[in-house]
C-alpha positions as CSV (number, residue, x, y, z in Angstrom):
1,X,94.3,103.6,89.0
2,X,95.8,106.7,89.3
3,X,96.7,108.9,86.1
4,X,98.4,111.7,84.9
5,X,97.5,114.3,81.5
6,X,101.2,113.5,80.4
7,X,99.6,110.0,79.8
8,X,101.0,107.5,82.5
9,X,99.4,105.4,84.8
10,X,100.1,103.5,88.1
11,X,97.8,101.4,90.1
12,X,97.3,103.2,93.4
13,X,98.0,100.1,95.5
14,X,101.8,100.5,94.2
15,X,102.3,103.7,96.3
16,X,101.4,101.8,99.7
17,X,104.8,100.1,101.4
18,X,104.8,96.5,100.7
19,X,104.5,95.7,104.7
20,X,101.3,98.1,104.8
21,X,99.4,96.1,102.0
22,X,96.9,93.0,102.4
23,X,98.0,89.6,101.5
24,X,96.2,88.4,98.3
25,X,94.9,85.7,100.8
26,X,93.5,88.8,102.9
27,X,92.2,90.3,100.1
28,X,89.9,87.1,98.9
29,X,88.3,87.3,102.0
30,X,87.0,90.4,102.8
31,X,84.2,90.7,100.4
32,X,84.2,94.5,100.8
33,X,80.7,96.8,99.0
34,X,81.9,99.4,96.4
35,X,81.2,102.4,99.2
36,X,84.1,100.1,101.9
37,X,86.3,100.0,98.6
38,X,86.2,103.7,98.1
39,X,86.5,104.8,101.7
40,X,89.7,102.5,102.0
41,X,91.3,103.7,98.8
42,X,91.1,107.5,100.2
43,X,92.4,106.7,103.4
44,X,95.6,105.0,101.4
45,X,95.5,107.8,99.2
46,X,95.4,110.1,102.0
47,X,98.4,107.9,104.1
48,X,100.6,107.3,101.5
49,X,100.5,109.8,98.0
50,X,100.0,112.8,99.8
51,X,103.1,113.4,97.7
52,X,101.3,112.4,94.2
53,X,98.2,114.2,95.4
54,X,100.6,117.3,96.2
55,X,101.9,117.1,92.4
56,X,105.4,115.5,92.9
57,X,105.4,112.9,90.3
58,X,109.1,111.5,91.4
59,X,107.9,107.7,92.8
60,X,105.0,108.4,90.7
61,X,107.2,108.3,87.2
62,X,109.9,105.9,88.9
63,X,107.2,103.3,88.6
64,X,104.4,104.3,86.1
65,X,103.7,103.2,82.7
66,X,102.4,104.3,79.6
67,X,98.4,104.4,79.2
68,X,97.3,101.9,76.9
69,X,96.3,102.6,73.4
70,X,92.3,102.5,74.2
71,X,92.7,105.2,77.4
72,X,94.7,107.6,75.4
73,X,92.7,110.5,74.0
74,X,92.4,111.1,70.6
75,X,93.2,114.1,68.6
């Protein structure tokens, strides 16, 4: 989940093109360990949000969504 201080969020699997991402069947089977599941999500992140990890929020905002009232910070 990737977040921002202005308090939006966006599931980081949103930022990959459609055609690039598993299938949900795909995803059932590959029973990957936390360490695969980390590796993979940096090599997305690296692939396809270089622009979020750059700062430009443009596809960022265009698709994110307020945090949820127990992630916001209080005070």
């Amino acid at each position: 989940m990737l977040e921002t201080a202005s308090g939006f969020e966006l599931p980081a699997g949103l930022l990959v093109p459609k055609d690039k991402r598993p299938s949900r069947k795909e995803g059932k089977k590959s029973k990957k360990n936390q360490l695969e599941q980390i590796a993979n999500a940096a090599r997305n992140a690296s692939l396809y949000a270089t622009d979020f990890l750059s700062g430009d929020l443009e596809r960022f905002n265009a698709q994110s969504e307020p945090l949820p009232p127990y992630k916001q910070k209080i005070g």
